[in-house]
C-alpha positions in Angstrom: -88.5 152.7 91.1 -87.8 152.3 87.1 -84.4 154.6 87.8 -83.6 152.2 90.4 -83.6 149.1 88.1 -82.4 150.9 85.2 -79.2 151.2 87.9 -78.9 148.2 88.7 -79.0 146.7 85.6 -76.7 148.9 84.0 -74.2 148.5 86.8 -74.5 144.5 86.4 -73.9 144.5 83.0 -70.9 147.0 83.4 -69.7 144.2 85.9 -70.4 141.3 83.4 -68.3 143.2 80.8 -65.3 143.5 83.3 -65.4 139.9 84.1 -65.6 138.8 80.9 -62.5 141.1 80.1 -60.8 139.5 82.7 -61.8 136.4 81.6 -60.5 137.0 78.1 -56.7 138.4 79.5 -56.8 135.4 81.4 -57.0 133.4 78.4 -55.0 135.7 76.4 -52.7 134.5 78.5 -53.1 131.3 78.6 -52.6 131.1 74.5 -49.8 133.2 75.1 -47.9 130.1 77.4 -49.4 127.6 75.9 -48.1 128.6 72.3 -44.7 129.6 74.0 -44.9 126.1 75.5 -45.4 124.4 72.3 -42.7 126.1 70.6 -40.4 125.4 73.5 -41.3 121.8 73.3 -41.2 121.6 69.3 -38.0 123.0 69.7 -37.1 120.3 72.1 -38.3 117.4 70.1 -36.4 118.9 66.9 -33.0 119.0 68.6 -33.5 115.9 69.9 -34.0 114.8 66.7 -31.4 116.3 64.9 -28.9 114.7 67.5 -30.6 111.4 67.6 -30.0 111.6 63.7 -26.5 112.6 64.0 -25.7 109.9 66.3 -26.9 107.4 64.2 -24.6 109.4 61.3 -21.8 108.9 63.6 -22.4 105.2 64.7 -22.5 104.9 60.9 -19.6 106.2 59.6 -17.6 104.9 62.9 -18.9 101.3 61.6 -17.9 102.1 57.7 -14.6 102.9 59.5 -14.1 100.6 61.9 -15.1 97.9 59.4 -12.5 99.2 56.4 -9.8 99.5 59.1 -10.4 96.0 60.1 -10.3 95.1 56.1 -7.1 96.9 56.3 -6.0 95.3 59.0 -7.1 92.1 57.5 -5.2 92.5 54.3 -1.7 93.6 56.1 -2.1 90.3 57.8 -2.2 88.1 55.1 0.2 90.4 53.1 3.0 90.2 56.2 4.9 87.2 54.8 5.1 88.2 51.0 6.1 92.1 52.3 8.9 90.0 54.5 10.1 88.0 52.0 10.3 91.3 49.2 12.0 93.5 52.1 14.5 90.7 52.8 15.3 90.0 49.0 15.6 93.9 48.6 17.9 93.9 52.0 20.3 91.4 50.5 20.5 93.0 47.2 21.4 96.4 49.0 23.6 94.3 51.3 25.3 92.6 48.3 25.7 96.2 46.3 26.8 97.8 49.3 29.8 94.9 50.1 30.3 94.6 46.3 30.9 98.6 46.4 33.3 98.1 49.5 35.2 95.1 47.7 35.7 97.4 44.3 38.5 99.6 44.0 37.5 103.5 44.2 36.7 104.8 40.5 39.4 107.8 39.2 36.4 110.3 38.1 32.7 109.2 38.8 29.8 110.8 37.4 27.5 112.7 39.9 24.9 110.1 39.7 27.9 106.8 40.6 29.0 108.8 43.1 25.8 109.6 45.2 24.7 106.2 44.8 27.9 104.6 45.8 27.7 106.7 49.2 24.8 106.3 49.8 25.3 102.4 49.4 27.9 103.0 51.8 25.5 104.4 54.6 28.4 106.8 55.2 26.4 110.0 56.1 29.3 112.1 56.6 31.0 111.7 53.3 28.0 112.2 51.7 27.0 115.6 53.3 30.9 116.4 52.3 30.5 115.1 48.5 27.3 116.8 48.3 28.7 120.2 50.0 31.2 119.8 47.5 28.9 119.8 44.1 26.9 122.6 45.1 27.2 124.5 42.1 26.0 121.7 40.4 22.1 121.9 42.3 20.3 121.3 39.9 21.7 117.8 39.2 21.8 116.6 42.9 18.3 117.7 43.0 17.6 115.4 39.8 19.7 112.9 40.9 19.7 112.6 45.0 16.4 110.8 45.8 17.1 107.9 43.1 20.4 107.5 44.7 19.3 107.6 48.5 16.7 105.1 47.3 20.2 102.3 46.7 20.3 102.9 50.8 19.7 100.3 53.1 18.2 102.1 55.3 17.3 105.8 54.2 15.8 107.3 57.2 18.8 105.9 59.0 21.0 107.9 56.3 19.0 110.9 56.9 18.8 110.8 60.6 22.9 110.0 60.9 23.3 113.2 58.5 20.8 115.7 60.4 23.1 114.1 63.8 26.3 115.7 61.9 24.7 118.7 61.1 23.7 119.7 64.9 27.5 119.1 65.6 28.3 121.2 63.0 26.0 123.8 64.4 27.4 123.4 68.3 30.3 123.7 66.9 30.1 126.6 64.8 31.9 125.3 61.8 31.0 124.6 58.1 26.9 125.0 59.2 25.3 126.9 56.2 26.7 124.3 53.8 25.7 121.3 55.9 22.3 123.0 56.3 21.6 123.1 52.6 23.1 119.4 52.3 20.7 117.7 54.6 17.9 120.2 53.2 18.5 118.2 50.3 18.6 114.7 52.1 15.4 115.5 53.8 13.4 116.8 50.7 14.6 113.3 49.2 13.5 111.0 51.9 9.8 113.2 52.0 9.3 111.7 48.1 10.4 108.2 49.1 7.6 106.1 48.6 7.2 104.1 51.9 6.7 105.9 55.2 6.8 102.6 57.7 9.7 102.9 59.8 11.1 100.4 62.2 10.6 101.6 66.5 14.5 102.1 66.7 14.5 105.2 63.9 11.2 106.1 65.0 13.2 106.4 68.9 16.2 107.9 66.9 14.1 110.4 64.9 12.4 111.5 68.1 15.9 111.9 69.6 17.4 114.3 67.1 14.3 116.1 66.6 14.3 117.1 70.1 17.8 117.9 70.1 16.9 119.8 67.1 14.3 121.7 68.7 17.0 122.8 71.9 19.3 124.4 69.6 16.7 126.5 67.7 15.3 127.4 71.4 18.6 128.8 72.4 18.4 130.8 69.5 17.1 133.9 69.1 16.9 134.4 65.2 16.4 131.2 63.9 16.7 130.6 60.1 14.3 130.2 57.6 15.9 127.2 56.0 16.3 125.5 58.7 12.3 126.0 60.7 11.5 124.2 57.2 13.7 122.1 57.6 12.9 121.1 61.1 9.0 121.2 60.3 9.3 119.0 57.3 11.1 116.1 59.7 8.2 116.7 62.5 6.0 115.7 59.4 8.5 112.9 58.0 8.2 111.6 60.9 4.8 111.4 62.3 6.2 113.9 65.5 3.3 116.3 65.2 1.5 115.4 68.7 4.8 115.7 70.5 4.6 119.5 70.1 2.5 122.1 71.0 0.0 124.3 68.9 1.0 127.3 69.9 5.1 126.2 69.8 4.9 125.2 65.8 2.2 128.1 64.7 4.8 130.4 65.8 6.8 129.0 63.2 4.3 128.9 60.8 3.3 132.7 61.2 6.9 133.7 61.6 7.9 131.7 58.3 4.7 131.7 56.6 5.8 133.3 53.1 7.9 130.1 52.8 7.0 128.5 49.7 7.0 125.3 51.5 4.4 126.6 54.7 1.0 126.5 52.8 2.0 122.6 52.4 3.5 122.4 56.0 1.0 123.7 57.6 -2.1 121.3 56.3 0.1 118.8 57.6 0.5 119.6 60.2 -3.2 119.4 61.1 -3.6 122.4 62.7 -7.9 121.6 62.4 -9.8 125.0 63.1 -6.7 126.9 64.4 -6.1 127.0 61.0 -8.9 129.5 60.0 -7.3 131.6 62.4 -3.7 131.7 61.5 -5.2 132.5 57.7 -7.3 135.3 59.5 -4.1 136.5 61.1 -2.2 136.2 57.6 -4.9 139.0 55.9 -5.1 141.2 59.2 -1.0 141.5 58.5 -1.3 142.3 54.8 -0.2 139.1 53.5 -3.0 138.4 51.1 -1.0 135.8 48.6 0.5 134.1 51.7 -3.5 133.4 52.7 -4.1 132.2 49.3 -2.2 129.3 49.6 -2.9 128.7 52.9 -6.2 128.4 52.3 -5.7 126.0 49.0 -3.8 124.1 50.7 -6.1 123.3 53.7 -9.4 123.2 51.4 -10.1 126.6 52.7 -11.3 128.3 49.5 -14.9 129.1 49.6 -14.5 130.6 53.2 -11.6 132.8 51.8 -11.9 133.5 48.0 -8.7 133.9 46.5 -10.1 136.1 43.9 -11.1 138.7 46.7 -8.1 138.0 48.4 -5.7 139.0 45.7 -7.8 142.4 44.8 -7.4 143.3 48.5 -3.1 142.6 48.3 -3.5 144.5 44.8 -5.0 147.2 46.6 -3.3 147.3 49.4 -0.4 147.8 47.2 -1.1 150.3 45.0 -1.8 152.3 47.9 2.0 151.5 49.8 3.7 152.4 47.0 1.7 155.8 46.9 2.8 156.6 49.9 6.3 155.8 49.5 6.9 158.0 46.8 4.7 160.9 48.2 7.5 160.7 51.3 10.3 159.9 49.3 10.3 163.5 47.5 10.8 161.8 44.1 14.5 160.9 45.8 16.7 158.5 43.5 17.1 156.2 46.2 13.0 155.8 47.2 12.2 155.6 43.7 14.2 152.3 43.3 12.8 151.3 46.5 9.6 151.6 45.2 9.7 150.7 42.2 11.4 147.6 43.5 8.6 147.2 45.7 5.9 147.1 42.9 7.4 145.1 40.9 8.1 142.1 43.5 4.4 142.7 44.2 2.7 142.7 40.4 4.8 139.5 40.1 3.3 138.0 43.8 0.0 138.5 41.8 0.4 137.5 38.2 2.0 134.1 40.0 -0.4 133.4 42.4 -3.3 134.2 39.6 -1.1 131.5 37.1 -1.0 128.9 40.1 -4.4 128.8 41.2 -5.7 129.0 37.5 -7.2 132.3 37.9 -6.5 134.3 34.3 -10.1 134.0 33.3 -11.1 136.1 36.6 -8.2 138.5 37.1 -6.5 139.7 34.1 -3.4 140.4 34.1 -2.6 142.5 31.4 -2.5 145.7 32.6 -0.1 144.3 35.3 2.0 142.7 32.8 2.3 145.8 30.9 2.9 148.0 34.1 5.9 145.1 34.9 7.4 145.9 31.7 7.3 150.0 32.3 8.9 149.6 35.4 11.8 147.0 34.3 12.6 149.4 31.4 12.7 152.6 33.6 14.9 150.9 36.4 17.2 149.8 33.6 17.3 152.9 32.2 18.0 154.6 36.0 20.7 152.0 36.3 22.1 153.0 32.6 22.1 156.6 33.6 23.5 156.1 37.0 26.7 153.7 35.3 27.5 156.6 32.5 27.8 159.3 35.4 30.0 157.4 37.8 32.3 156.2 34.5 36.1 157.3 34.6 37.2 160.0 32.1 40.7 160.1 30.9 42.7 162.9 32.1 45.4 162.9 30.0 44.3 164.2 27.3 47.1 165.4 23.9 50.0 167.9 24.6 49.3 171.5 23.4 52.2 171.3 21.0 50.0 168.5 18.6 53.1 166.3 19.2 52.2 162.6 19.2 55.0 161.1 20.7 53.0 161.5 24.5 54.2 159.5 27.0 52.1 155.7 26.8 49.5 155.8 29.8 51.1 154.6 33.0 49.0 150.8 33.2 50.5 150.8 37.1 47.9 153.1 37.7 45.7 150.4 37.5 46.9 147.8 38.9 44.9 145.0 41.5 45.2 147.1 44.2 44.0 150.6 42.3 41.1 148.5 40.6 39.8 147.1 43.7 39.5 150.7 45.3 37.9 151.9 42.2 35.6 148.9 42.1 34.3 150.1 45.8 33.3 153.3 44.6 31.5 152.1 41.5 29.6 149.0 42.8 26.5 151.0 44.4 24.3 151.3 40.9 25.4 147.3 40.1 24.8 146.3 43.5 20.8 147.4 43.5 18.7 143.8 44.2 18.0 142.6 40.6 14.6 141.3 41.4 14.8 139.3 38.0 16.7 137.0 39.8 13.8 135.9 41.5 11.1 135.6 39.1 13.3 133.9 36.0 11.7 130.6 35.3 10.3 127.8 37.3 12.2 126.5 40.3 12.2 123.5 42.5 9.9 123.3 45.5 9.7 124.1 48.4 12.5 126.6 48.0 14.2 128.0 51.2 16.8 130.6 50.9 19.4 127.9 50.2 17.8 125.9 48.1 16.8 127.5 44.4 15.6 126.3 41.3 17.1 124.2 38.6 17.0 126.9 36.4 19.4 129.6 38.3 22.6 128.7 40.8 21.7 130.7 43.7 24.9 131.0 44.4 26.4 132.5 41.2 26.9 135.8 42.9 28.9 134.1 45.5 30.7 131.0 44.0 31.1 132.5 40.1 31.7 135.8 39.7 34.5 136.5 37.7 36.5 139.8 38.7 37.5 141.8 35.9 41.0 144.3 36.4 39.2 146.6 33.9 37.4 149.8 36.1 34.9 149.5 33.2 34.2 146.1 33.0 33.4 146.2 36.6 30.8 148.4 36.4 29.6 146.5 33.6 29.2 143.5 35.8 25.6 142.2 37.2 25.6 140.8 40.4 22.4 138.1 40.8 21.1 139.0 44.5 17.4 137.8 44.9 15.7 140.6 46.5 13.8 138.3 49.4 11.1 139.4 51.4 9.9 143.3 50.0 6.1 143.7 49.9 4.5 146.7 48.8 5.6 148.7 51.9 9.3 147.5 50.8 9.0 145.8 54.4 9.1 141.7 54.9 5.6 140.5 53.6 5.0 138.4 50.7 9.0 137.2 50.7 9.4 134.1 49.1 6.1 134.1 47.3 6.6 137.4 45.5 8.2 136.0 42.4 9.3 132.6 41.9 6.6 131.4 44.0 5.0 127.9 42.7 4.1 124.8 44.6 4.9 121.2 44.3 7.7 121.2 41.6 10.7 119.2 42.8 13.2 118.0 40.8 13.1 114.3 42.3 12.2 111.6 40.0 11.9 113.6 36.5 10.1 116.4 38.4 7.5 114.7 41.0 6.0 117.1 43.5 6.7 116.8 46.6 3.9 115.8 48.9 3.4 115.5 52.5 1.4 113.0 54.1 -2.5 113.9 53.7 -4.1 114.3 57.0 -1.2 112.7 58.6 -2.3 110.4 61.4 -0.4 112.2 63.8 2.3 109.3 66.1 0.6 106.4 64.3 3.3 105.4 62.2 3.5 102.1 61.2 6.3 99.6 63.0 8.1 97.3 61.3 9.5 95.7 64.8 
């Protein structure tokens, strides 16, 4: 009998203690959803908040904005007749310059700065793309002088917009089109500094007109030109045209040109917004570090892509190209100037990019100056070598008998034609791209292929060499080719910002930078009628 009860109560307390373990999964469980439900609904409440708040952010700043706009609005109201009555004084003063310049009998010998003003009162496009063509040695003048003279226009953009028109029809047909190209490069730069932007609806119809025109001819073209993408960008931007293109369309432009002094600039402009990041990413994938410096100053880009770690990555990267091309070459004469070539433009990429960001304190640049140095005295010292074993010896020599009455040395044998044949086989060492031409001095932004600084004509080699009979005095001579677009791997990479590269210094107006339009407000331009 006690065994039975001792059973039974040890069986009901084993049950108890398996119903209260149930019991306590249950409410194991229970704590479990309910804490899983409270986190859920925190998180909820917490979103909801956060949106609620940045709603009301939004509502806010849309009122701060709507209410300046209307301020804005308010105060171009009551400005509309004093802006009519100054644009119509200013209208008949041009009017009266322009007829009094018509009336007045053509000056013998103008300066530079009569003459582009007197065209340009004119409105006559075509002469002025001709007189312009014509200076072009002089550059550095026109660039000083041509947007104070487009500024006694009429109409400016008109000016502009009837030159670009001549231009195309120069490019259909096929005649006088690199000049014209850097004439209107020069027009366009000028109207980008003018200080008003409001144009009337018939340019604002015109510009669209030619720009799309514009953009047919460099479609049916399957290299198009540096110079002229920046050229055609910049009047996209002029013009408040951005929305009438595609992203993709001008960010193949911008990749494809992006070591284009002028494309860090371009680009923010152009307000590519997030796509941006990417073409910057896409810039560093390729190995074009100092490119993505820029582009990311330009576009306020900085802390998300350090310059600093950006330019020990291209320095880097370099060292390492320039490894390998010497460890292929065999120490060959040829590879060594090649690589050496290719360092150099690349140390001078860095130490300029380090001087225009303001950098010296966190990268020195000592050790690359000094390296600079080494390899401009070696490659001079190649090039010395090189000129003393191609130089002609004399022949002729004394007769055996000591007589001195020799025959006088025949000067037929070098005449124009003899000269010119030796010239050919003498050229190769003078002929190497001098990459000082590149990196001597400051130069005026943005500069395309066509368009250098104040301090060098670009087109010395070209336009001023002077040809000397003497066989020696033309392998003294020093031919000024900018060696464009070698990075480290001697391949197109950094290009135009591997020497003289510096932003914002045109020569308009004693030296104003050249600005485009901060976060342009893409086809809002402002009408006039």
């Amino acid at each position: 009998m006690a065994t039975q009860l001792s059973t039974t109560a040890s069986s009901k307390v084993h049950q108890f203690f398996e119903e209260l373990e149930t019991k306590k999964t249950i409410l194991a469980k229970c704590t479990n959803l309910f804490t899983t439900l409270s986190t859920h609904f925190s998180s909820l409440q917490n979103s909801v908040t956060d949106k609620s708040q940045f709603l009301d952010s939004k509502l806010q700043s849309l009122e701060s904005i709507s209410g300046e706009t209307l301020q804005s609005l308010h105060r171009r109201q009551t400005s509309i007749p004093e802006r009519e009555s100054a644009a119509a004084a200013r209208i008949s003063d041009q009017k009266e310059a322009a007829l009094a310049e018509l009336r007045a009998p053509p000056l013998a010998d103008p300066d530079l700065s009569t003459a582009l003003k007197s065209l340009s009162r004119k409105m006559d496009a075509a002469a002025l793309l001709r007189f312009v063509v014509s200076k072009r040695k002089e550059s550095a003048s026109l660039r000083a002088e041509i947007a104070e003279a487009m500024a006694e226009a009429v109409d400016p953009p008109r000016l502009v917009l009837e030159a670009v028109e001549e231009f195309l029809r120069s490019k259909a047909a096929k005649s006088g089109v690199t000049d014209k190209r850097w004439a209107c490069g020069l027009l366009i730069q000028a109207l980008m500094v003018s200080d008003s932007r409001e144009y009337s609806r018939k340019i604002m119809e015109r510009a669209v007109a030619v720009v799309e025109m514009w953009k047919e001819h460099l479609d049916g073209e399957s290299d198009s030109g540096a110079a002229e993408v920046v050229m055609f960008l910049q009047m996209v931007v002029c013009f408040g045209l951005r929305s009438r293109f595609d992203d993709e369309y001008l960010r193949k432009f911008v990749m494809e040109f992006a070591s284009r002094r002028d494309m860090a600039k371009l680009a923010a402009s152009l307000q590519f917004g997030d796509k941006i990041i990417d073409i910057i990413d896409e810039l560093i994938s390729s190995g074009k570090e100092i490119e993505a410096v820029y582009f990311a100053s330009e576009s306020g880009l900085t802390e998300r892509f350090p310059p600093l770690n950006l330019l020990k990555s291209y320095h880097r990267n370099y060292k390492k190209n320039v490894t390998t091309m010497s460890k292929k070459g065999n120490s060959n004469h040829a590879t060594t100037d090649d690589s050496s070539t290719s360092e150099l433009n690349s140390i001078k990429a860095i130490i300029k990019c380090v001087e225009d960001h303001k950098l010296e304190s966190e990268f020195n640049l000592d050790h690359l100056r000094k390296r600079a140095s080494l390899i401009e005295k070696a490659k001079a010292e190649r090039k010395k070598s090189s000129t003393s074993a191609t130089k002609p010896q004399n022949k002729r020599g004394n007769r055996g008998n000591g007589s001195s009455s020799s025959r006088p040395a025949k000067s037929a044998k070098f005449s124009n034609a003899h000269s010119s044949s030796f010239g050919r086989r003498n050229l190769a060492p003078s002929l190497q791209p001098s990459p000082g031409a590149r990196f001597s001095g400051p130069f005026n932004y943005p500069s395309q292929t066509v368009f250098d600084g104040a301090t060098a004509n670009p087109y010395a080699a070209t336009y001023v060499t002077t040809h000397t009979q003497s066989p020696a005095g033309i392998t003294q001579q020093h031919y000024s080719i900018p060696v464009d677009n070698l990075g480290p791997s001697a391949y197109r990479s950094s290009g135009s910002y591997s020497g003289q590269a510096t932003y914002g210094i045109y020569d308009y107006r004693n030296g104003a930078p050249l600005t485009y339009p901060p976060p342009y407000t893409v086809d809002q331009p402002t009408y006039r009628g």
